[in-house]
KEPADO-233487 format. One record per residue (C-alpha): y, x, z; residue in one letter; residue number from 1. Coordinates in Angstrom, 2 decimals, m for minus. Layout:
// residues N
        v        u        w  type  seq
        Y        X        Z     a  NUM
...
// end
This chain:
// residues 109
        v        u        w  type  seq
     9.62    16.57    11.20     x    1
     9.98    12.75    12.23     x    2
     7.04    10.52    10.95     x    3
     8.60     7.93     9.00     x    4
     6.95     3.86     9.48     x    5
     6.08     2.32     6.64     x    6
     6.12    m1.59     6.85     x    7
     2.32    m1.60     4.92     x    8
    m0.48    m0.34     6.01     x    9
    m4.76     0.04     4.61     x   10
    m6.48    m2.62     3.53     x   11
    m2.60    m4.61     2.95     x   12
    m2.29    m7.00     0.27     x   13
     0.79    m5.81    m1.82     x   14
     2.64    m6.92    m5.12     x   15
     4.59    m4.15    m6.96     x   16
     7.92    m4.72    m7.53     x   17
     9.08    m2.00    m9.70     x   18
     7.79     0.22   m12.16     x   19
     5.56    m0.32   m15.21     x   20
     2.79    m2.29   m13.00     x   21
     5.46    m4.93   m12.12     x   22
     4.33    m8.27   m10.89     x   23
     1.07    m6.37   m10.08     x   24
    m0.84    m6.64    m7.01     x   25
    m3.87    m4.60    m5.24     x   26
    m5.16    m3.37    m1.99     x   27
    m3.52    m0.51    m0.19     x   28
    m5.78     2.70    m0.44     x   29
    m4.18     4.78     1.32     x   30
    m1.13     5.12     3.33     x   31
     0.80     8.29     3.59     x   32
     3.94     7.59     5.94     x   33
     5.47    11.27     5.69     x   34
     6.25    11.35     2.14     x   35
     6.89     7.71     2.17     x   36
     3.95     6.22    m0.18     x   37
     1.30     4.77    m0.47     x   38
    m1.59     4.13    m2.97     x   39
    m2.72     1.13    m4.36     x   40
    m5.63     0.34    m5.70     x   41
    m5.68    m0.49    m9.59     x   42
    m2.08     0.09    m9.90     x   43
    m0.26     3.30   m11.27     x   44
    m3.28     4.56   m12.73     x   45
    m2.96     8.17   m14.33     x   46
    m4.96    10.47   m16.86     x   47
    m6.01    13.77   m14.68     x   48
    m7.91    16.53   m16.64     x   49
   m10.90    18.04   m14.67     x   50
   m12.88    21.47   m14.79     x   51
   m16.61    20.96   m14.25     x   52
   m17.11    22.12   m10.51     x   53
   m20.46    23.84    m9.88     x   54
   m23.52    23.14   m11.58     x   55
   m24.12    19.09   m11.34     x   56
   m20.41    17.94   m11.84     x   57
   m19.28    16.99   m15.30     x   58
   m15.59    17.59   m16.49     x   59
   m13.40    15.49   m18.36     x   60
   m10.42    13.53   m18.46     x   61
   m10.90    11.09   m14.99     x   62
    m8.44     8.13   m14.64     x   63
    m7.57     7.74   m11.09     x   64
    m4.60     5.71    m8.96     x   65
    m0.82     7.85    m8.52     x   66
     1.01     7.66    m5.18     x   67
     4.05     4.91    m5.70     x   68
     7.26     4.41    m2.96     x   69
     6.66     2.58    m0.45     x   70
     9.66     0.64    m1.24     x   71
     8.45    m0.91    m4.29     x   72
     5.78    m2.68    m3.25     x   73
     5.94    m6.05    m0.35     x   74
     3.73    m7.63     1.27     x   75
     1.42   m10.39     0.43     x   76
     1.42   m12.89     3.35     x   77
    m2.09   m13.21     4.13     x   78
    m1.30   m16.85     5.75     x   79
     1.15   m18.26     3.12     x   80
    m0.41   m15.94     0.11     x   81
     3.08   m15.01    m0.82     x   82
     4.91   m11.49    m1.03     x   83
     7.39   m11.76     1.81     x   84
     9.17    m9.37     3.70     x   85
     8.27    m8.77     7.51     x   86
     9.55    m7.99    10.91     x   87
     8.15    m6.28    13.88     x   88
     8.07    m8.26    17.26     x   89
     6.87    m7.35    20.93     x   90
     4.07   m10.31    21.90     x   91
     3.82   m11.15    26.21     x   92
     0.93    m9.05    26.78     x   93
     3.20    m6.15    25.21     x   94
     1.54    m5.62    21.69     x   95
     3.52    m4.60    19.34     x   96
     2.90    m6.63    15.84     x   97
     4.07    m6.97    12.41     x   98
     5.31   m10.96    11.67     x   99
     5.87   m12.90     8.22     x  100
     9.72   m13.97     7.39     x  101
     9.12   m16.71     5.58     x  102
     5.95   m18.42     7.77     x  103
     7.06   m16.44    10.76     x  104
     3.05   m16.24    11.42     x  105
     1.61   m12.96    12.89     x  106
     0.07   m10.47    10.80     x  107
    m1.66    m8.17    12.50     x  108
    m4.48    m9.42    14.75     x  109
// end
């Protein structure tokens, strides 16, 4: 099975673009490139209905974050502080990087 790239990785900056959390935006939890989504923190959040597990755990109803697309969510320039899309570039010592569109400044360090 190929391993799909996603253009946003942990710890990213994002703004949602779709859904009901539109306009959103949130830190990147988690990352999962095969099924094409990621998790972001705040965002999507979800009722999940939990047994007690062993002696010390309580159950309940927990509220935790749902997996969106990876396509509806862009990236929050961490130069210009604004959602832009991005490009991947080969530097001269051979690095590969991720770049901003709009600032055309380097993302990755």
């Amino acid at each position: 099975m190929k391993k799909n790239k996603l253009h946003v990785k942990k710890d990213d900056k994002v703004k949602i673009l779709a859904g009901k959390d539109r306009g959103k935006t949130g830190v990147v939890l988690k990352a999962n490139p095969e099924e094409n989504r990621v998790i972001v923190e705040g965002v999507n959040m979800i009722k999940k209905h939990q047994r007690p597990q062993g002696m010390n755990q309580q159950g309940g109803i927990i509220e935790m974050e749902a997996p969106i697309h990876a396509s509806n969510v862009m990236l929050i320039c961490p130069s210009c502080n604004e959602a832009s899309r991005t490009g991947k570039k080969v530097l001269e010592d051979g690095t590969k990087v991720r770049y901003c569109k709009k600032c055309n400044q380097v993302i990755d360090k």
